[in-house]
C-alpha positions as CSV (number, residue, x, y, z in Angstrom):
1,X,22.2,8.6,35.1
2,X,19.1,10.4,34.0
3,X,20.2,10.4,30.2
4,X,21.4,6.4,30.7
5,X,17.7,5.5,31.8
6,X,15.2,7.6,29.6
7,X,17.5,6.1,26.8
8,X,17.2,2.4,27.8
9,X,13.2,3.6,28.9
10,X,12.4,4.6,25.1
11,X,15.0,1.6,23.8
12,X,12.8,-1.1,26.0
13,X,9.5,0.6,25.2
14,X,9.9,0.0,21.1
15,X,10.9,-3.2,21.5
16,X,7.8,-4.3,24.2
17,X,5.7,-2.9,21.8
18,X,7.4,-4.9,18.7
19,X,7.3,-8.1,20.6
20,X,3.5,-8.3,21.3
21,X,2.1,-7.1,18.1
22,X,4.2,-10.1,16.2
23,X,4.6,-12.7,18.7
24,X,1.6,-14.8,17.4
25,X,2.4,-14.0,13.8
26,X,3.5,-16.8,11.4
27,X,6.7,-16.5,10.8
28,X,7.2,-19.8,9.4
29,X,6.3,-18.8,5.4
30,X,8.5,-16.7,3.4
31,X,4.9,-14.5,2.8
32,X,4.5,-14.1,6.6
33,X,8.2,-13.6,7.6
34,X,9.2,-11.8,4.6
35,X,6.2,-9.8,3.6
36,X,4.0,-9.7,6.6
37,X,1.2,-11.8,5.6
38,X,0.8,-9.0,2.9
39,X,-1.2,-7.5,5.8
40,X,0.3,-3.9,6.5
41,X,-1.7,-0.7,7.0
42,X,-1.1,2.3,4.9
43,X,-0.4,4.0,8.3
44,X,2.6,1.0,8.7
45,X,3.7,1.2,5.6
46,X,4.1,4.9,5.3
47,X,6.0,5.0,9.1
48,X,8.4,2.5,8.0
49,X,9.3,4.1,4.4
50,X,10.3,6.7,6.4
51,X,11.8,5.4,9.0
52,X,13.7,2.9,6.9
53,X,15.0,5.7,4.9
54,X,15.4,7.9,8.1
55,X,18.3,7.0,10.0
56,X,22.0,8.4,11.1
57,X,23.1,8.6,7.5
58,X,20.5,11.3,6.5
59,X,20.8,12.8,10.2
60,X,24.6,13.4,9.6
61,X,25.1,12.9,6.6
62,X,22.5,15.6,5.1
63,X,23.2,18.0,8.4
64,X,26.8,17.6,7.2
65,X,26.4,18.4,4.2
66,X,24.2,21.5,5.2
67,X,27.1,22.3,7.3
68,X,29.1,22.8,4.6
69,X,27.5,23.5,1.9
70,X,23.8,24.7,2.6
71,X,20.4,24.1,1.8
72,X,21.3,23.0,-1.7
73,X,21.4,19.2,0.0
74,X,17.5,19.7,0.3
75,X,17.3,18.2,-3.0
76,X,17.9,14.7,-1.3
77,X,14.9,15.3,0.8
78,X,12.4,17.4,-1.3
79,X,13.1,16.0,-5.1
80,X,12.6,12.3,-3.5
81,X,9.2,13.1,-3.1
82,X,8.9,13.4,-7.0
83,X,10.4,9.7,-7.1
84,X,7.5,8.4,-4.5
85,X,4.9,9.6,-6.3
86,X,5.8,7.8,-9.2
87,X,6.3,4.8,-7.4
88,X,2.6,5.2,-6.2
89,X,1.4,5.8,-9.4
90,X,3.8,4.1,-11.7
91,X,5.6,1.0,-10.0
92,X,3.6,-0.2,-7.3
93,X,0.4,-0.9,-9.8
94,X,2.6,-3.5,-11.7
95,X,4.5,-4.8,-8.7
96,X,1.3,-6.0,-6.7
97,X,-0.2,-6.9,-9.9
98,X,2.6,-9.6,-10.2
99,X,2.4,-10.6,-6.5
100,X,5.7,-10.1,-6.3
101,X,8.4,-10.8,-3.0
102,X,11.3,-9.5,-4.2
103,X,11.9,-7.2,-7.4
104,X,14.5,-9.8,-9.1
105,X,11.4,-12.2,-9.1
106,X,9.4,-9.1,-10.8
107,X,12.7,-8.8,-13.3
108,X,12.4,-13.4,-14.1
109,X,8.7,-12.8,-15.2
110,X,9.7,-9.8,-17.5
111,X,13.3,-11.0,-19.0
112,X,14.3,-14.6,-17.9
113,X,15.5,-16.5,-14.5
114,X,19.3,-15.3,-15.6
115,X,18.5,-11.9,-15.5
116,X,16.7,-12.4,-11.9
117,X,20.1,-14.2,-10.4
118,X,22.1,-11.4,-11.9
119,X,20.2,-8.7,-10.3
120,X,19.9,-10.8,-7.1
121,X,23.3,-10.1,-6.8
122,X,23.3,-6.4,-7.4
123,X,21.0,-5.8,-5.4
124,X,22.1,-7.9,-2.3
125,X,25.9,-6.1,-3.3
126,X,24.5,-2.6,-3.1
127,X,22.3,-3.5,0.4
128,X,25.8,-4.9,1.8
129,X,28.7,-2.5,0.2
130,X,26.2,0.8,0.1
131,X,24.0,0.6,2.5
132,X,24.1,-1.3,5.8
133,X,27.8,-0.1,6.9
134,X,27.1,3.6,5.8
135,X,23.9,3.3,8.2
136,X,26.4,1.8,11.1
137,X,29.1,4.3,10.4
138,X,27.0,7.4,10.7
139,X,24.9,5.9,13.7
140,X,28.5,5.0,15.4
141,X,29.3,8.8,15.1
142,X,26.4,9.7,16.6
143,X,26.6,7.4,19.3
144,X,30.4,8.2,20.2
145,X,29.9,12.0,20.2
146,X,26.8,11.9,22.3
147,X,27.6,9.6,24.9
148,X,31.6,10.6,25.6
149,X,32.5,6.7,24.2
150,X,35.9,6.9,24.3
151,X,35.4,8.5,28.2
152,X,33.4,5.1,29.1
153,X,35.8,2.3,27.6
154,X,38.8,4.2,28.3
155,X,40.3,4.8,24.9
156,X,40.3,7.5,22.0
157,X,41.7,4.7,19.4
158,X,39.4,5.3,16.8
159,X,39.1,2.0,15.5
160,X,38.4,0.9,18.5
161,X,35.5,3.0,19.5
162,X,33.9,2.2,16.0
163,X,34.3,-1.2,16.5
164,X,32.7,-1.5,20.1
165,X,30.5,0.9,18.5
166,X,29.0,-0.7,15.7
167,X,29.0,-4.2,16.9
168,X,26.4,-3.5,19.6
169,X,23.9,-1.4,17.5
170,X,24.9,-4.5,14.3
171,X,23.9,-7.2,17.0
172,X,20.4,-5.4,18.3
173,X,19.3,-4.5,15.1
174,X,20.2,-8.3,13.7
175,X,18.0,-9.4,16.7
176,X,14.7,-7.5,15.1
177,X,15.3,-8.8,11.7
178,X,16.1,-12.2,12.6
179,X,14.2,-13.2,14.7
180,X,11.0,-10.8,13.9
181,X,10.7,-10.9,10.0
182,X,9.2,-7.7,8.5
183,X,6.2,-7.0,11.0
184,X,8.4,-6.6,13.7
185,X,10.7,-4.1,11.8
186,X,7.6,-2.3,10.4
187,X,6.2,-2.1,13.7
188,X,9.2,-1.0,15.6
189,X,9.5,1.4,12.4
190,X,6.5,3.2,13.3
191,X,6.7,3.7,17.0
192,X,10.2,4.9,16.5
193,X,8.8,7.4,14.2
194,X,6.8,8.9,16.3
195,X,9.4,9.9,18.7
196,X,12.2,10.6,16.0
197,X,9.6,13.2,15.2
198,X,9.3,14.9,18.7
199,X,13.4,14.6,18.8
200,X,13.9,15.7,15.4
201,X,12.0,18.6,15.5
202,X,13.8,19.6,18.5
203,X,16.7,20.1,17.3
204,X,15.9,22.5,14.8
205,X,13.6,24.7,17.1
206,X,16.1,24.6,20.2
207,X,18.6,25.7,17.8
208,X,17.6,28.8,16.5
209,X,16.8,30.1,19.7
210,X,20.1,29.2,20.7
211,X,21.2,31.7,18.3
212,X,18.7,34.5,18.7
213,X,18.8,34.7,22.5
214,X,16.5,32.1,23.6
215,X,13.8,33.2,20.9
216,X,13.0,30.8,18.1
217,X,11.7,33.5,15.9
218,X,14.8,36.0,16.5
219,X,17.0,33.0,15.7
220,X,15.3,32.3,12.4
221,X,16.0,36.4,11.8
222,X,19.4,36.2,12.4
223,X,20.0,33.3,10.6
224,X,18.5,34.6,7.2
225,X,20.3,38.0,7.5
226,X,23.4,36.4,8.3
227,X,23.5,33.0,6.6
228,X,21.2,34.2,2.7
229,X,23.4,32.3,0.4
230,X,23.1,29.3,2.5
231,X,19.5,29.5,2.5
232,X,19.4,28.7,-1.4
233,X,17.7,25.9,-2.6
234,X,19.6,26.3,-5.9
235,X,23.1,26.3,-6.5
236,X,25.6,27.1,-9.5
237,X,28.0,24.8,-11.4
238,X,30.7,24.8,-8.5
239,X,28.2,23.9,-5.9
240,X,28.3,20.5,-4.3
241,X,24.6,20.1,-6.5
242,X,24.5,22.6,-9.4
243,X,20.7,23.1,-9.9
244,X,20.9,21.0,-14.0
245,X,21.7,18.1,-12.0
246,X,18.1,17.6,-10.4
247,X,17.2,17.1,-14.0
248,X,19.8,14.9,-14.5
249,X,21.5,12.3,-12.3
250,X,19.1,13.3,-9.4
251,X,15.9,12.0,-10.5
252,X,17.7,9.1,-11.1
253,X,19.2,8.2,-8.4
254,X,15.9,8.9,-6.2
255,X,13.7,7.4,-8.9
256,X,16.2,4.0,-8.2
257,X,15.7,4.3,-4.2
258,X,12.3,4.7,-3.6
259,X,11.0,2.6,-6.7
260,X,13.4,-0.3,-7.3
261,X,15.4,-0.1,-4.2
262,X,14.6,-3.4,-2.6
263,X,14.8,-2.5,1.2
264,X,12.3,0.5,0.2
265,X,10.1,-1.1,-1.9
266,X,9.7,-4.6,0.2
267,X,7.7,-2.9,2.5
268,X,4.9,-1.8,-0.2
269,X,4.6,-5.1,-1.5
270,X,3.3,-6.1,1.8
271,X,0.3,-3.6,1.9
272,X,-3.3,-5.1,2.1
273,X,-4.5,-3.7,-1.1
274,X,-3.3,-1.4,-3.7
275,X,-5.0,1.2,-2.3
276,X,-3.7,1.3,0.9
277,X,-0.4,0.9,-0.3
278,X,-0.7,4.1,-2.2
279,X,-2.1,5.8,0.7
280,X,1.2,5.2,2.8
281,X,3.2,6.0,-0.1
282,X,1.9,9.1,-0.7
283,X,1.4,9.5,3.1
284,X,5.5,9.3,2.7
285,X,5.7,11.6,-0.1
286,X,4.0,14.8,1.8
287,X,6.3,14.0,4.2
288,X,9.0,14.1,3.0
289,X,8.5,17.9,2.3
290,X,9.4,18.4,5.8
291,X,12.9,16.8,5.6
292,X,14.7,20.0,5.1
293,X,13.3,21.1,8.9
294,X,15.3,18.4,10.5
295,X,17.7,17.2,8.1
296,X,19.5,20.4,6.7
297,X,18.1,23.1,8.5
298,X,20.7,22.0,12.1
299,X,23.8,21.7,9.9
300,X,23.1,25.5,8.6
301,X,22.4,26.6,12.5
302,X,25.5,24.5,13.3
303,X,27.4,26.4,10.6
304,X,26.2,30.1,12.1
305,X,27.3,28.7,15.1
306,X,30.8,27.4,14.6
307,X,31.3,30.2,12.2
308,X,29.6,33.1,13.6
309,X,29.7,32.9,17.5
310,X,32.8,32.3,20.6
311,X,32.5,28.6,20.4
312,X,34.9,26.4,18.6
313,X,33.7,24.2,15.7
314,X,33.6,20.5,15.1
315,X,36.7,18.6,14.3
316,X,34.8,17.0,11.0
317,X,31.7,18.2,9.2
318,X,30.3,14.3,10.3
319,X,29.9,16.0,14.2
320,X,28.1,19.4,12.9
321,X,24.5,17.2,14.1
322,X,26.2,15.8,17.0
323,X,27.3,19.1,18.4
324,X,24.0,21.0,17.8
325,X,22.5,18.4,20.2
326,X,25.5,18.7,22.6
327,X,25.0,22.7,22.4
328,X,21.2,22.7,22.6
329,X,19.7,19.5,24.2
330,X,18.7,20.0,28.3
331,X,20.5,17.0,30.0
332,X,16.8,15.3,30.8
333,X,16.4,15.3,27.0
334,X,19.5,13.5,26.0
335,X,19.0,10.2,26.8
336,X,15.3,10.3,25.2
337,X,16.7,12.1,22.1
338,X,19.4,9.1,21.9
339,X,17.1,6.8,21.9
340,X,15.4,7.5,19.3
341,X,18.1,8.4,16.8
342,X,19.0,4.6,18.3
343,X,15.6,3.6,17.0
344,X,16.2,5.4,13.6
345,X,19.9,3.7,13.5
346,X,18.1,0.0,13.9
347,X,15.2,0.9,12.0
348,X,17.2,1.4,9.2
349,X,19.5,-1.2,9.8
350,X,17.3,-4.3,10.0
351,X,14.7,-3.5,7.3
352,X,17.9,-3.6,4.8
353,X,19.3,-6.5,7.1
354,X,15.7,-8.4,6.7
355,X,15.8,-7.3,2.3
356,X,19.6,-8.7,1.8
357,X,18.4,-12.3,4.0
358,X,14.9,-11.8,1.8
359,X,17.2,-11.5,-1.4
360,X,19.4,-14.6,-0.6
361,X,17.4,-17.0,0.4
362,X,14.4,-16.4,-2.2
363,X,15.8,-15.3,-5.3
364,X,19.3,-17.2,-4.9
365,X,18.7,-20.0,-2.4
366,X,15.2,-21.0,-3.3
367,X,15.2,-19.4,-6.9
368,X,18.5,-20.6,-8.2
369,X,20.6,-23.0,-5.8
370,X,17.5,-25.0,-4.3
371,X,14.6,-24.6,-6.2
372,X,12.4,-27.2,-4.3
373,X,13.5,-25.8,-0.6
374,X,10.3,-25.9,1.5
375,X,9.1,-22.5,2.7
376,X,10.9,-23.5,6.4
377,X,14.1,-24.2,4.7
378,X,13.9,-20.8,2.4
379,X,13.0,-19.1,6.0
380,X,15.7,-20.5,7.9
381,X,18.0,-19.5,5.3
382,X,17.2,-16.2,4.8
383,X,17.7,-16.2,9.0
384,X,21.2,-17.1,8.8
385,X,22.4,-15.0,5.8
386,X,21.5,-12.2,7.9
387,X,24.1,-13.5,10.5
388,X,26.6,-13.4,8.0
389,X,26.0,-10.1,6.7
390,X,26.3,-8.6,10.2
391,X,30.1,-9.0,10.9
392,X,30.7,-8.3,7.1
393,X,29.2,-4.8,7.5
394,X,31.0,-4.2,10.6
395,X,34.1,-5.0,9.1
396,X,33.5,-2.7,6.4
397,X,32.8,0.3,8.9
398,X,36.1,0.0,10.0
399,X,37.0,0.0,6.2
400,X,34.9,3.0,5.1
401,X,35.4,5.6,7.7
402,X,38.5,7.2,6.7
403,X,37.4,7.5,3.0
404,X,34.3,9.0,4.7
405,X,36.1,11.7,6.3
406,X,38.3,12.8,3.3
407,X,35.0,12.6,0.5
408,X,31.7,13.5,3.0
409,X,29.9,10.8,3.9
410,X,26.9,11.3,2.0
411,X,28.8,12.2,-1.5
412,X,30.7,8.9,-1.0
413,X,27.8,6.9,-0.4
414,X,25.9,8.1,-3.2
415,X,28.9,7.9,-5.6
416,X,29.5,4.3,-4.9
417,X,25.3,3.3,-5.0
418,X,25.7,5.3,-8.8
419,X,27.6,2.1,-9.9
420,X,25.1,-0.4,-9.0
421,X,21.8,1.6,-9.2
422,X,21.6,3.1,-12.4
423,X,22.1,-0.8,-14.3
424,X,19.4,-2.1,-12.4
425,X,17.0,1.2,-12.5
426,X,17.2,0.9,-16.2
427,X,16.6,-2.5,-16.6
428,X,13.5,-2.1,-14.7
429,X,12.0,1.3,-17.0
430,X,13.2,-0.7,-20.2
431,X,10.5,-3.2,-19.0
432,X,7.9,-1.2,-18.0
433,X,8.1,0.8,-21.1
434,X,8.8,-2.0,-23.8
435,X,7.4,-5.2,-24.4
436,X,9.5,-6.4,-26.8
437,X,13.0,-5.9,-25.1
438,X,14.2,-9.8,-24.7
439,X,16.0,-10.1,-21.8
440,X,19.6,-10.6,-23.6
441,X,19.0,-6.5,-23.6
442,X,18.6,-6.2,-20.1
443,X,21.3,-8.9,-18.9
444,X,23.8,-6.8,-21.3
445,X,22.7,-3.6,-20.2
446,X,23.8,-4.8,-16.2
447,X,26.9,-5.5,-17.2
448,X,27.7,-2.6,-19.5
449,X,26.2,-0.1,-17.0
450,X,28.5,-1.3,-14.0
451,X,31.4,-1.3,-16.2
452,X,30.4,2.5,-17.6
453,X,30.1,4.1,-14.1
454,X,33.1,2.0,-12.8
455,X,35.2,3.3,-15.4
456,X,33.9,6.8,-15.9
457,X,32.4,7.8,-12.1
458,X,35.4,6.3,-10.2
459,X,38.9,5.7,-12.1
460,X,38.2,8.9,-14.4
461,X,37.2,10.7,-11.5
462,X,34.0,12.0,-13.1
463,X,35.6,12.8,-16.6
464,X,34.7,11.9,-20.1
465,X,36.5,12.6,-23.2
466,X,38.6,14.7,-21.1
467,X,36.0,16.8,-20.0
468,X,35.1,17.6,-16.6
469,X,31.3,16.5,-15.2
470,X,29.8,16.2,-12.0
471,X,29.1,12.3,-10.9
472,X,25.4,13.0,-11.2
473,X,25.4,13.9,-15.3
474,X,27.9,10.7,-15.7
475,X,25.1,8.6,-14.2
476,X,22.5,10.1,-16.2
477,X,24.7,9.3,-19.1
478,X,24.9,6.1,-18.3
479,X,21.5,5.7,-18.0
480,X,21.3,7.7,-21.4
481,X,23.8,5.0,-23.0
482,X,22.0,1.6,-21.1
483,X,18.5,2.7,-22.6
484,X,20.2,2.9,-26.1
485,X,21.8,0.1,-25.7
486,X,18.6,-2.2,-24.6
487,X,16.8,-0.8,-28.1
488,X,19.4,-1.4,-29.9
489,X,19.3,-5.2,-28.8
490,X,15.2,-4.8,-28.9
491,X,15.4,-3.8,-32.4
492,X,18.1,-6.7,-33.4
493,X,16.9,-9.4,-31.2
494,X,13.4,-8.8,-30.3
495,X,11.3,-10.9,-28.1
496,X,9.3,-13.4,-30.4
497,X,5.6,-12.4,-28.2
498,X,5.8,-8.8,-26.3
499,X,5.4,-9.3,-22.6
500,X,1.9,-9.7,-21.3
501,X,1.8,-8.9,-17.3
502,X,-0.4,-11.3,-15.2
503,X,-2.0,-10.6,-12.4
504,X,-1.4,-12.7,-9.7
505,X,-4.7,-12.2,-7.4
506,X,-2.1,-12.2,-4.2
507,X,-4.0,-8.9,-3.4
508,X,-7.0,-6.1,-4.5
509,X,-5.2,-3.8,-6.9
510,X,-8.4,-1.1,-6.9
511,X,-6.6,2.0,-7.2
512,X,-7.3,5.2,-4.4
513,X,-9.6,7.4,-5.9
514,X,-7.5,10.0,-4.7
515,X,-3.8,9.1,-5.7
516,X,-3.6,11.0,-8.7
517,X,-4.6,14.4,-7.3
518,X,-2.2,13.8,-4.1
519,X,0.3,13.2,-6.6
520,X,-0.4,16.6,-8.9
521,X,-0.3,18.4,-5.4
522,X,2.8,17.3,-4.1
523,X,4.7,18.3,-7.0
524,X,3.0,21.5,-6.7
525,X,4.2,22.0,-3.3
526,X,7.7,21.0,-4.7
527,X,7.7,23.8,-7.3
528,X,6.5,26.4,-4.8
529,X,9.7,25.2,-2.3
530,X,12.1,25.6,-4.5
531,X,10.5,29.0,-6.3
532,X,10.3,30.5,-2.9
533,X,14.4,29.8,-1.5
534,X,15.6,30.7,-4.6
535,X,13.6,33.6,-4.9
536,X,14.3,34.7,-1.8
537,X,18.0,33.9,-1.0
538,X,19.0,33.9,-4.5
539,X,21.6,31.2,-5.9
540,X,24.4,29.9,-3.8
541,X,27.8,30.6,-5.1
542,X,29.9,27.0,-4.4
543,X,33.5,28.8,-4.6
544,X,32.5,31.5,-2.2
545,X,30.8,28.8,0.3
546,X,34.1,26.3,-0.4
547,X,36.6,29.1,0.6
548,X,34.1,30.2,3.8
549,X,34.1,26.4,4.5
550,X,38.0,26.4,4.3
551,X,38.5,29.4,6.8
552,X,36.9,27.5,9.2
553,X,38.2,24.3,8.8
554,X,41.5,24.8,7.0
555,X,42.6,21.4,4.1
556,X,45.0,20.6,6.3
557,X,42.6,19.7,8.8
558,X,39.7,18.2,6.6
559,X,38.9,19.9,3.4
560,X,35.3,18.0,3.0
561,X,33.8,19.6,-0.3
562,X,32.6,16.2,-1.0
563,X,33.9,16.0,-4.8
């Protein structure tokens, strides 16, 4: 009973507070619903990057992968913050110099209204097939492990408990983006945050003194004398991320998400100024340096645990965060801790819900079906694509979750975002960085790059000219061959004028004083983490931690390496 009210307490708090800072808004214009009023705070906008990007599928999915693999997963975490400091210093200048919505309408003033319909697509694809079921997959773990599910509605069908599962947290999170437009997710964002934090941190703390006799300090001790390989921040060519590819596919792939990844980006473009949208940005980006605390740093306690102590181990690596809460969490704390990995699991949820409705409705309804839609029609639109997305991404939870359990969660998510993201990610540099690439180039280069990491990434399994790679050097050779590609077409068929940006005037693009030497110092504080673990713990051998992995949870069972 306690758990079942501090968890609806915290649930009804975040959504008090979400109703009566946007109830008066306008939410009549696709400005006010879809951006805000171009009114957020940097404070806003850097709580809702992370919490957008914070949710069950970096809880689990990253704690599971630290589970089985280490710290090596802190790459996800820690090299992202490389990829937001170039999107405060590189993208978001030309994106609110534009006065941009959505980045397809960016793409129609660079290349041509085809090229903006094409991506349109992409984009809303990869927010659909990549991210919102992955986000309602890992959440439903959660959920199911933490509050006995299959105990409450009488059955351990697995589909089942996914479905019931998934529908309810699909239907509240629907409600914020439906029926609040972005404010109300940004807003909710935020005040989740700040309890994610408190629970988040938690974890990690409880935990190690679960394992060194009710002394955090003693835990952390017994955890590096015990666990040093899996402390690595750098791993070798059989590890699940062999250290070449953060130079590779890595940046990539985190340069894509936090730069040109619409649900990420949507909330920038609805900052007051330039400068206060670099502020949150890089507010994010130091941040983010504290990921591996809460997002890796459990799945390695869980490991010591299920490996190294009398109690049995998770039945999947998906449970490793699940049962460090079960293990570590007073019963008072539960329902509060719940409710805000709840919050995390909606914040996520309807930000992507509110970018796919903000895709449809003004790049394809209003900038390609119905030009002359009024801004009511293009808001009522985007409102009832968002109902339609809902039941789709249930539907595809049911269809994901077994492919989930035999590749890792996280692996398979990124794997299949490779195939979409790299296209549009170099699309968007090729603009930036030439002013004479027509759009012919970049419309080619869509196609060509979806058809590359289809063919190479997924039916070859990774393999080129019989050769062996890992998936994150075949996207960065795809990216490699798209670039050439584009200046190959820029050099045949260039544009007849080079591309002259505009600025719009939607909002003050002064730059902060101070974003450059934020920038210099986070990446500082980058080299210094990874110097540090791999100076300390050395480099992680992947064969030894696959076969320590596998003596715990034997391939008959679930092999998990995630390749």
């Amino acid at each position: 009973m306690t758990t079942a009210l501090s968890f609806l307490f915290f649930t009804c708090l975040v959504a008090v507070v979400a109703w009566w800072r946007t109830h008066n808004d306008d939410q009549q214009t696709s400005t006010g619903y879809f951006l805000a009023g171009r009114g957020l705070s940097w404070f806003v906008v850097g709580g809702s990057l992370l919490l957008t990007n914070l949710s069950t599928e970096q809880l689990v999915g990253l704690n599971s992968g630290a589970y089985e693999n280490g710290m090596i997963v802190m790459a996800w975490e820690v090299w992202s913050s490389l990829a937001i400091v170039a999107m405060a210093i590189i993208f978001l200048p030309r994106y609110l110099k534009s006065g941009i919505t959505t980045i397809p309408e960016y793409l129609e003033l660079r290349y041509n209204s085809t090229t903006r319909s094409l991506t349109s697509v992409i984009f809303l694809a990869s927010i659909v097939l990549n991210v919102l079921p992955f986000v309602l997959l890992s959440g439903t773990e959660f959920m199911i492990d933490v509050f006995g599910v299959p105990e409450l509605i009488g059955t351990n069908t697995r589909w089942v408990n996914l479905l019931v599962v998934s529908t309810l947290l699909a239907t509240v999170g629907g409600c914020y983006a439906v029926l609040g437009g972005l404010k109300a997710v940004a807003v909710s964002d935020t005040v989740n945050g700040v309890g994610l934090v408190i629970g988040g941190l938690m974890i990690p703390v409880l935990g190690l003194a679960y394992i060194g006799d009710g002394s955090t300090i003693d835990g952390l001790s017994v955890l590096a004398e015990s666990q040093p390989q899996r402390l690595s921040s750098l791993g070798d060519h059989n590890s699940n991320i062999p250290w070449s590819t953060l130079f590779t596919g890595m940046t990539l792939i985190t340069i894509y998400y936090w730069c040109t990844n619409q649900g990420i980006v949507q909330r920038t473009l609805a900052s007051k100024s330039l400068a206060e949208g670099q502020k949150g940005v890089l507010f994010a980006s130091v941040m983010k340096l504290a990921g591996p605390i809460y997002l890796v740093l459990p799945g390695i306690i869980a490991w010591h645990i299920a490996s190294e102590m009398d109690v049995p181990p998770p039945e999947r690596p998906t449970q490793a965060y699940g049962y460090l809460v079960n293990l570590t969490l007073p019963s008072w704390a539960v329902g509060f801790f719940a409710a805000t990995i709840f919050g995390a699991i909606l914040s996520s949820f309807n930000s992507f819900l509110n970018s796919g409705s903000t895709l449809f409705s003004v790049d394809l309804y209003k900038g390609w079906l119905r030009p002359n839609a009024t801004e009511v029609e293009t808001v009522r639109v985007g409102k009832i694509s968002a109902l339609v997305i809902i039941p789709v991404s249930i539907g595809l939870v049911l269809f994901l979750a077994p492919l989930a359990e035999k590749e890792g969660l996280f692996d398979l998510m990124k794997n299949i975002a490779a195939v979409l993201n790299i296209p549009l990610l170099g699309i968007v540099f090729m603009g930036f960085f030439s002013r004479r690439a027509p759009a012919a180039a970049a419309n080619a280069a869509l196609v060509a790059g979806i058809a590359f990491q289809s063919y190479f990434g997924i039916y070859s399994g990774n393999h080129i000219g019989g050769v062996a790679l890992h998936w994150l050097h075949v996207a960065a050779l795809n990216f490699v061959f798209l670039i050439a590609l584009m200046y190959l077409i820029r050099l045949v068929a260039p544009r007849s004028e080079p591309y002259v940006q505009k600025y719009s005037e939607d909002v003050d693009i002064t730059p902060w004083r101070f974003a450059k030497p934020v920038g210099v110092g986070v990446v500082v504080l980058i080299a210094i983490m990874y110097i540090g673990f791999a100076g300390e713990f050395g480099t992680i051998n992947g064969e030894q931690i696959k076969a320590e992995f596998q003596a715990v949870h034997p391939p008959a069972v679930d092999v998990g390496t995630g390749e």
